[in-house]
C-alpha positions as CSV (number, residue, x, y, z in Angstrom):
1,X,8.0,24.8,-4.7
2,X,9.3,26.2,-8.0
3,X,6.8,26.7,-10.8
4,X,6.8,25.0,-13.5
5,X,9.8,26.3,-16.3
6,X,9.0,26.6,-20.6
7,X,12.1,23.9,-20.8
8,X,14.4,22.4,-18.8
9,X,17.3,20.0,-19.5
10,X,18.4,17.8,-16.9
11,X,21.9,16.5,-18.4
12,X,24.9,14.3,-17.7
13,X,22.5,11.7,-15.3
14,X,22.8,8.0,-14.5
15,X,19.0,7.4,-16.1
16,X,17.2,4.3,-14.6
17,X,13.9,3.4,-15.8
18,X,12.5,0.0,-15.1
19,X,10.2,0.3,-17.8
20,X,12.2,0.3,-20.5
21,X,14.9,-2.2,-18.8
22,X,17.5,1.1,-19.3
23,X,20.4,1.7,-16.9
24,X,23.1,3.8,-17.9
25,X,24.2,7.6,-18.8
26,X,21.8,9.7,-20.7
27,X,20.0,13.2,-20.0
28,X,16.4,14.5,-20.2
29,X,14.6,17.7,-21.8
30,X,11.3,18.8,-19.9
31,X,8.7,21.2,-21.9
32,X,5.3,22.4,-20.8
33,X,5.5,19.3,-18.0
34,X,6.1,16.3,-20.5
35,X,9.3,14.6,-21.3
36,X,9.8,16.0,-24.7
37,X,13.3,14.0,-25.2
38,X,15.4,11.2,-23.7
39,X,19.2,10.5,-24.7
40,X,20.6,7.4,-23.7
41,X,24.3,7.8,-23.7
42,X,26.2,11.2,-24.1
43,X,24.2,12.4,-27.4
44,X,23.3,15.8,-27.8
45,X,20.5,17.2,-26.2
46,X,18.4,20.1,-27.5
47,X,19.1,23.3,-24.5
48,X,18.3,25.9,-26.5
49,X,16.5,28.4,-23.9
50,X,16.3,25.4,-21.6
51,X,17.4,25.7,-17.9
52,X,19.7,23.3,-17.3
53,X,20.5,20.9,-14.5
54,X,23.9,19.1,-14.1
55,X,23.3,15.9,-12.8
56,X,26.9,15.5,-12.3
57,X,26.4,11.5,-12.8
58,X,23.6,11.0,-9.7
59,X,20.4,8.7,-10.5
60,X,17.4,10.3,-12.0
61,X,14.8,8.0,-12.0
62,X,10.6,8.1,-12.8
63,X,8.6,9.5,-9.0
64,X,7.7,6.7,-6.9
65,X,4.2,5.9,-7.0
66,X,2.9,5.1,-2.9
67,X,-0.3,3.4,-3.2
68,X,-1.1,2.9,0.4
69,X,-0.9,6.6,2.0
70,X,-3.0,7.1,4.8
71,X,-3.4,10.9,6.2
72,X,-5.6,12.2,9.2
73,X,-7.6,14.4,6.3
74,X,-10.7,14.6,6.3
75,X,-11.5,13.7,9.7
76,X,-8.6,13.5,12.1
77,X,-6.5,16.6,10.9
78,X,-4.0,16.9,14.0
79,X,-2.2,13.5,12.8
80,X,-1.8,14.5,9.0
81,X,-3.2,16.5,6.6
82,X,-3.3,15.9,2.7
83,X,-0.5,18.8,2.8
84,X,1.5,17.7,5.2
85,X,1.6,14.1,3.6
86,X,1.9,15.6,-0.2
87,X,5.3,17.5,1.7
88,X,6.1,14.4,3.2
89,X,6.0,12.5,-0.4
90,X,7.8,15.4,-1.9
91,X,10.7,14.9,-0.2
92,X,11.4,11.5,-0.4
93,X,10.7,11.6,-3.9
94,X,7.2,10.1,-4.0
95,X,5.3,12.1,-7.0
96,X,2.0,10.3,-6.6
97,X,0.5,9.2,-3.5
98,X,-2.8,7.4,-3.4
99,X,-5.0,7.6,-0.3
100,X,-6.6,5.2,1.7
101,X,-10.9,5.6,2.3
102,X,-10.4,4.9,6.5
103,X,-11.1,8.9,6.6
104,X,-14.1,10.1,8.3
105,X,-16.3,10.6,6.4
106,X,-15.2,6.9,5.1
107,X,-14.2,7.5,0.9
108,X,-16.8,5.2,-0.2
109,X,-18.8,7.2,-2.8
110,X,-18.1,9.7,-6.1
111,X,-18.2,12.6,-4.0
112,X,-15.3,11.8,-1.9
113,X,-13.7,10.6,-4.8
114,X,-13.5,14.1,-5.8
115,X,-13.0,15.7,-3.0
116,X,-10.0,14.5,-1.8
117,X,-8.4,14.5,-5.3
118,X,-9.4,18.4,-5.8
119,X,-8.2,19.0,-2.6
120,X,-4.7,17.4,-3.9
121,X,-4.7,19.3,-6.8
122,X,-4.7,22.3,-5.4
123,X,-1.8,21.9,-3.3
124,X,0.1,21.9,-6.4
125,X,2.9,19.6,-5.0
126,X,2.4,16.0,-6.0
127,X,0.0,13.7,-7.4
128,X,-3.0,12.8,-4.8
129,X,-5.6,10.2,-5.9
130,X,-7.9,8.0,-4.0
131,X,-8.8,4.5,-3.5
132,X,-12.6,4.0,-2.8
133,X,-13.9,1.5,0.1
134,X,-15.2,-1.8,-1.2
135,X,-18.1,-1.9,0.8
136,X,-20.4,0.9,2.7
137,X,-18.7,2.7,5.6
138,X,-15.7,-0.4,5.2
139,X,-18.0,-2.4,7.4
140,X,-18.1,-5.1,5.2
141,X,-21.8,-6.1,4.6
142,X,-23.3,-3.6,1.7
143,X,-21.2,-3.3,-1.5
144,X,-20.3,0.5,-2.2
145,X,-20.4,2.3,-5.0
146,X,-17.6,1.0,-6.8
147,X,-19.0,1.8,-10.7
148,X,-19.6,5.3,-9.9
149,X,-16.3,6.1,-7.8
150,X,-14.3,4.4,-10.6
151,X,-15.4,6.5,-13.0
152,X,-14.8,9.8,-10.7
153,X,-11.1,8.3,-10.6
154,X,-10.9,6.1,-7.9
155,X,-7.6,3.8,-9.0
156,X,-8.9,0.7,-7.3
157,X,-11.2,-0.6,-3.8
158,X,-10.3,-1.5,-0.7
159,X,-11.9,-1.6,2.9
160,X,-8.2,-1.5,4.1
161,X,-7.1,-2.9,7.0
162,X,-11.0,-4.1,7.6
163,X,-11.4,-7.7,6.4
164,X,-14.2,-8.5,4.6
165,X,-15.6,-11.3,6.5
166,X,-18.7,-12.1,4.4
167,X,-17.4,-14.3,1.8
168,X,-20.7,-14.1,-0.2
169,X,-20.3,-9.9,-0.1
170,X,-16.6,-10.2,-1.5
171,X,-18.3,-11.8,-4.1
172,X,-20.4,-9.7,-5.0
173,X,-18.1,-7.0,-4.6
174,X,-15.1,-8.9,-7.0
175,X,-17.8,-10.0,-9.6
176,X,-19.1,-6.6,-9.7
177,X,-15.3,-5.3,-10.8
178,X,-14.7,-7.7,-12.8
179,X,-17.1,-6.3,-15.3
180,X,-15.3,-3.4,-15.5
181,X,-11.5,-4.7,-14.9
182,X,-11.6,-2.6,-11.7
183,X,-8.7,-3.6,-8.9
184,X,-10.0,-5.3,-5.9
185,X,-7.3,-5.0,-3.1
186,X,-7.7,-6.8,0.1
187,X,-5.6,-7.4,3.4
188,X,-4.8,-11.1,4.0
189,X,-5.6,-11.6,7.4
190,X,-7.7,-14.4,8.7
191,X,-10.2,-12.6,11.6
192,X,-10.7,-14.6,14.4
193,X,-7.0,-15.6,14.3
194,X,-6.0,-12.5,14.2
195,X,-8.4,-10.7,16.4
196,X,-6.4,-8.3,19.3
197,X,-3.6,-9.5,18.8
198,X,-0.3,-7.3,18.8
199,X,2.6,-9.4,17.3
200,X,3.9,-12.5,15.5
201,X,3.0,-15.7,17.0
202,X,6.8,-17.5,18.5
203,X,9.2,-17.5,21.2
204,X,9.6,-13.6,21.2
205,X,5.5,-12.7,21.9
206,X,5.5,-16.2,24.8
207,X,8.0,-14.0,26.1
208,X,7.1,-10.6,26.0
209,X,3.9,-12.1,27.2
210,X,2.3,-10.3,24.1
211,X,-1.2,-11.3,22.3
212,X,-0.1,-13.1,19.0
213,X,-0.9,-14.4,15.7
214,X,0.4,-17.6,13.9
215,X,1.8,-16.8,10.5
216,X,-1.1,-18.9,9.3
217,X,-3.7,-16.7,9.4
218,X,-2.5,-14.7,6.7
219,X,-1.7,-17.8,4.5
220,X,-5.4,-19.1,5.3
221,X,-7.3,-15.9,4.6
222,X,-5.3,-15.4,1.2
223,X,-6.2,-18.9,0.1
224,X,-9.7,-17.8,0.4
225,X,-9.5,-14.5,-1.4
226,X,-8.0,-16.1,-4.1
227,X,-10.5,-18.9,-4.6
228,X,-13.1,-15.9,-5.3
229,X,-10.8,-14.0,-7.8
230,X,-10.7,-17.8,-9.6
231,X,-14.2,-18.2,-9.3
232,X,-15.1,-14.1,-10.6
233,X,-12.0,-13.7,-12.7
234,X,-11.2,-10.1,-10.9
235,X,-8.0,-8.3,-10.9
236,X,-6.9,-8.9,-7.5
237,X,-4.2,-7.0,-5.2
238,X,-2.9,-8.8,-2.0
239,X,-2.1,-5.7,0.4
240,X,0.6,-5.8,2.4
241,X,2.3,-9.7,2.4
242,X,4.4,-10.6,4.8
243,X,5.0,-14.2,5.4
244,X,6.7,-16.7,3.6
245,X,3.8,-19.5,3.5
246,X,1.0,-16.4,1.8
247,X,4.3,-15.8,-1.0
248,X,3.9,-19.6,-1.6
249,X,0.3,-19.3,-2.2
250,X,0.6,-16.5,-4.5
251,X,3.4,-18.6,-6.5
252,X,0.7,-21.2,-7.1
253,X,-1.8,-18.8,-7.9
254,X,0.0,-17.3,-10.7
255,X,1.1,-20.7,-12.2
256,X,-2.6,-21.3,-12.8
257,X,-2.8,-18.1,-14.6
258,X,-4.5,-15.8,-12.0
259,X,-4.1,-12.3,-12.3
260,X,-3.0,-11.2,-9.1
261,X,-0.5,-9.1,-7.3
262,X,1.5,-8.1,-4.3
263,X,2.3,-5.6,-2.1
264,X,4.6,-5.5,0.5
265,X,5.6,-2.6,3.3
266,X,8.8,-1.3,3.4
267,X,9.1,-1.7,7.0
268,X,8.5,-5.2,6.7
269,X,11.5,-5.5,4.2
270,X,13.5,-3.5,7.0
271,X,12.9,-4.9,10.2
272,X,11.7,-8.6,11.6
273,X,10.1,-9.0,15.2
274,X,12.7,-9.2,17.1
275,X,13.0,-5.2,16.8
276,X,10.0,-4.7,18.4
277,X,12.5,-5.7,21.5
278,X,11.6,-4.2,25.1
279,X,8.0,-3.1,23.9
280,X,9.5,-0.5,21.4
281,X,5.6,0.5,20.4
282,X,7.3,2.5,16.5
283,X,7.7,-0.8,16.1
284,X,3.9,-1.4,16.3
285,X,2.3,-1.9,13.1
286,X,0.2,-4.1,11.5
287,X,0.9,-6.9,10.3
288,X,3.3,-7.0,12.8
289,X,6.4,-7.5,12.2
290,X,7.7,-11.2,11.1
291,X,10.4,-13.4,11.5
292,X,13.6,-13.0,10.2
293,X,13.0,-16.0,7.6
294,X,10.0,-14.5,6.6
295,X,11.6,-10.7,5.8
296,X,14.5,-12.7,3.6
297,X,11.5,-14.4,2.0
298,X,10.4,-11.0,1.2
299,X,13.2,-9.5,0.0
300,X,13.7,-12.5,-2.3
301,X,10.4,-11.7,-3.8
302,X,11.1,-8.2,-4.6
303,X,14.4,-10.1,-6.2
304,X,12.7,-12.3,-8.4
305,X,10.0,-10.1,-9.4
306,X,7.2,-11.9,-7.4
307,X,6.1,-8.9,-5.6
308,X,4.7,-6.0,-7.6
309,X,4.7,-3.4,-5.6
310,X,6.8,-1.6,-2.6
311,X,4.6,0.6,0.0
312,X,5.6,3.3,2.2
313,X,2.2,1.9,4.6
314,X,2.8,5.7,5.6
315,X,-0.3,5.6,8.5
316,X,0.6,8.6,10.9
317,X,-0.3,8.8,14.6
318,X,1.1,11.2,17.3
319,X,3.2,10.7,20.2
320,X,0.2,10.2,22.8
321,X,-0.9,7.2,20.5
322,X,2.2,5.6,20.6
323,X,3.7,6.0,24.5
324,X,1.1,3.4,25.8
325,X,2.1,-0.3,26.7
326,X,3.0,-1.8,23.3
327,X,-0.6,-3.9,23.6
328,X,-2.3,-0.6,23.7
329,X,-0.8,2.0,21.3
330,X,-2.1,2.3,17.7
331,X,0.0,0.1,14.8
332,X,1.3,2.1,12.4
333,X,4.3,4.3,11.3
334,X,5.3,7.0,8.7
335,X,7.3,6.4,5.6
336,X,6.8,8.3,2.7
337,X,10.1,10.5,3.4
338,X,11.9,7.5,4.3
339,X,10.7,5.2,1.5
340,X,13.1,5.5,-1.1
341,X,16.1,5.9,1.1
342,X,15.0,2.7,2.9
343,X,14.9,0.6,0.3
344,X,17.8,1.4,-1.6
345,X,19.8,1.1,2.1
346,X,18.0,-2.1,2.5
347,X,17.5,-3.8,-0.8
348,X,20.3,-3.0,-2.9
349,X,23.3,-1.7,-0.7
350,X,22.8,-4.5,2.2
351,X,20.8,-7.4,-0.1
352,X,22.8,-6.6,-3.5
353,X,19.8,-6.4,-5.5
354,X,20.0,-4.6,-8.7
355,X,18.8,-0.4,-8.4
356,X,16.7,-0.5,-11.2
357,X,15.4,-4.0,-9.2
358,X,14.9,-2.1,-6.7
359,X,13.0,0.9,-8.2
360,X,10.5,-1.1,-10.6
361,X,8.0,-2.0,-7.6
362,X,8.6,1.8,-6.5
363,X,7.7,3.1,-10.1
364,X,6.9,0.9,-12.7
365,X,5.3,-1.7,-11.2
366,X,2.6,0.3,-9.5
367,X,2.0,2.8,-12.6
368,X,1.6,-0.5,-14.4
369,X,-0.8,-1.8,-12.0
370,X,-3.4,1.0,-11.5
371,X,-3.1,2.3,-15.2
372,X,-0.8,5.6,-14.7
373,X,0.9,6.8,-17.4
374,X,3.9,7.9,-15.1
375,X,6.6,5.8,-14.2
376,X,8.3,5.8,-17.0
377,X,11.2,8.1,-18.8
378,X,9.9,8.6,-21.9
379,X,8.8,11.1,-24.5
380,X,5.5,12.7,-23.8
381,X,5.3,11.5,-20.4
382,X,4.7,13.2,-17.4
383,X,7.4,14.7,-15.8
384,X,7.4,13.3,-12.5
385,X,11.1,12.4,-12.0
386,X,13.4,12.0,-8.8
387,X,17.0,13.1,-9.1
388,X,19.0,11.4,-5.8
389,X,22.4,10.3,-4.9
390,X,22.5,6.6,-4.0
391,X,25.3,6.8,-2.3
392,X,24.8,9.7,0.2
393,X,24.4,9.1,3.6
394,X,21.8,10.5,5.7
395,X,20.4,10.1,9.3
396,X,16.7,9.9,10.0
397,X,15.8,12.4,12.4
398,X,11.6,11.7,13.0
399,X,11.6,15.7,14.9
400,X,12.7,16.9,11.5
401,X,10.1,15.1,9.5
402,X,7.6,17.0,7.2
403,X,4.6,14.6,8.6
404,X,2.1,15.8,10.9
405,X,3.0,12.9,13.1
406,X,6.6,11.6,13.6
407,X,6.0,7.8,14.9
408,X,9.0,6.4,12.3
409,X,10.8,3.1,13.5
410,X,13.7,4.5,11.2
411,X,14.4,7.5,13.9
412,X,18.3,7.8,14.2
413,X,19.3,5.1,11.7
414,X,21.6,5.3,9.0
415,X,20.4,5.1,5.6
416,X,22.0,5.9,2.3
417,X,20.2,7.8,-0.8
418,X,19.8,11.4,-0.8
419,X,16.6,12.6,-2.6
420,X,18.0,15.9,-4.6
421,X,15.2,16.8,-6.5
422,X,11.6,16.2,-7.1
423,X,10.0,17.1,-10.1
424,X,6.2,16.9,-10.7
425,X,4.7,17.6,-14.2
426,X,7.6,19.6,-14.9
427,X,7.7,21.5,-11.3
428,X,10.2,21.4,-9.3
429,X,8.6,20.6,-6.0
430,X,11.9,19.8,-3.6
431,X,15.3,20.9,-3.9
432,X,18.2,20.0,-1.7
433,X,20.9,20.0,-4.2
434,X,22.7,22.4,-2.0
């Protein structure tokens, strides 16, 4: 970590910023960690006792904003720690991460609130906030407190990957926010059709001979949620979509003027079920992985702007949780180093969607949604930027990984987009330009 410099100029760049729609050649001055100016095109830039960095024509782009981080901290240290996850962000060129409340003790009042984001501050690598349970303990029956932990920070509620069964306490809980325009976020997942099961419902799972769960049950639960957010009027997040009949839903949701958006895992824009093939458990997660029909579907979302946001779903776990029969071992995987490498291999080298497509549900799209004022290259910003090649190839090597845990599905594949440089409020906070 480098500390922060008076003035630096980062010059001769390939600026993308999908908040201002800008894609082309321009350079940046950082003072005191704001953006202090931004040419577009080769104008001149103001170095006077600036440090200055030649771009040499790579992408410099706002930090990605990751708003579904879980770590091990407090709690369950050994799988991840709020340093080893800030590390992990860091160098995949992730400048805010935003933690989940399934710690223990659960993040479901002010206290944690501000606990966990001192905590990240004092790291003094990137941004760490907090998102506060919806209800007590993330058990679903007693409304937390949502007022108080919003106004020690907490960027929106969610019980997680717990469903909220009780449809009368989601009410509650939505109305509630909706007096104070506070994001609800829940997972779409119907319960009982979902309950112990390991994979998608099809062929593959009758084969494996593998617990499964129609695609319906996500389509089901989200036509519920979203008749509450009609009936409450609360800004609504659907966590983690991954099915084409729930993207239908949400298209008719938002033609009758619902505020609501999407999020959608990386991993389930990379990889379908059939990758899971002889019980590979890093390919574990949940949702489990789809069909290959419903990956394109979400890949065509991200395309056409339906989905809001991209998510690393970084959820660590070590070794001895994962090399168990694929029925047994613990869904998840790590991402946040992987994140913006993945996409850009994925999305825009493979699919042919636009970069600065690709990087508005990375950047813009979440600052946008939870009220940042990052995500954007603009004057008197933050200066949370990502300078990386997106041509550069690179090999994922999960033993080399900053996280605590290395469970990574991307072990050993080849990805292209080389994270140079991360700068946070004007720090440099990783540098592989060499």
């Amino acid at each position: 970590m480098t500390a922060a410099m008076n003035k630096t100029a980062i010059l001769n760049a390939r600026l993308i910023d999908p908040a201002t729609d800008y894609d082309g050649p321009g350079s940046v001055v950082i003072e005191n960690g704001k953006i202090t100016q931004v040419v577009h095109g080769h104008g001149a830039v103001d170095t006077d006792c600036a440090d200055v960095i030649d771009a040499m024509g790579r992408v410099l782009a706002p930090g990605l904003i990751d708003i579904r981080v879980k770590t091990g901290e407090p709690g369950n240290e050994p799988k991840e720690t709020l340093k080893s996850a800030a590390l992990s962000a860091a160098a995949g060129g992730v400048t805010t991460i935003v933690i989940q409340p399934d710690t223990d003790p659960t993040i479901d009042d002010p206290a944690m609130i501000d606990h966990i984001q001192r905590r990240g501050a004092a790291l003094e690598l990137v941004h760490v906030r907090a998102a506060g349970a919806a209800t007590q303990g993330r058990k679903g029956e007693r409304m937390a407190e949502i007022g108080l932990m919003d106004e020690a920070g907490a960027l929106y509620f969610t019980d997680g990957d717990h469903v909220i069964q009780n449809s009368r306490t989601l009410q509650r809980v939505m109305s509630y926010a909706a007096s104070f325009n506070a994001l609800i976020s829940c997972r779409p997942i119907e319960p009982w059709l979902s309950e112990g099961t390991v994979a998608t419902a099809g062929e593959l799972a009758t084969r494996l001979g593998l617990p499964a769960q129609p695609a319906i049950a996500e389509r089901i639960q989200l036509e519920r949620d979203l008749a509450l957010v009609e009936q409450t009027g609360a800004r609504f997040l659907v966590d983690q979509i991954s099915t084409q009949g729930a993207l239908d839903v949400l298209t008719r949701a938002r033609t009758r003027g619902l505020e609501v958006a999407a999020s959608v895992s990386i991993n389930h824009l990379c990889f379908n079920e059939i990758d899971i093939g002889d019980y590979r458990t890093f390919y574990r997660l949940d949702p489990p992985l789809r069909t290959e029909e419903d990956r394109q579907a979400m890949i065509e979302g991200v395309r056409d702007g339906l989905i809001d946001v991209i998510t690393s779903a970084h959820c660590p776990e070590p070794a001895e949780n994962k090399r168990r029969p694929f029925a047994e071992a613990e869904p998840g995987a790590v991402g946040l180093e992987t994140l913006l490498a993945a996409a850009i291999s994925n999305l825009h080298h493979e699919n042919g969607i636009d970069l600065i497509d690709v990087l508005r549900p990375l950047t813009h799209g979440p600052a946008s949604l939870l009220g940042l004022d990052s995500g954007v290259i603009a004057e008197g910003a933050p200066a949370d930027l990502v300078l990386f090649d997106a041509g550069a190839p690179i090999v994922v090597d999960a033993a080399r990984l900053k996280s605590k845990s290395k469970n990574s599905p991307f072990d050993g594949r080849r990805l292209q987009g080389k994270v140079l440089l991360t700068i946070v409020d004007g720090r440099i906070v990783h540098d592989q330009r060499q």
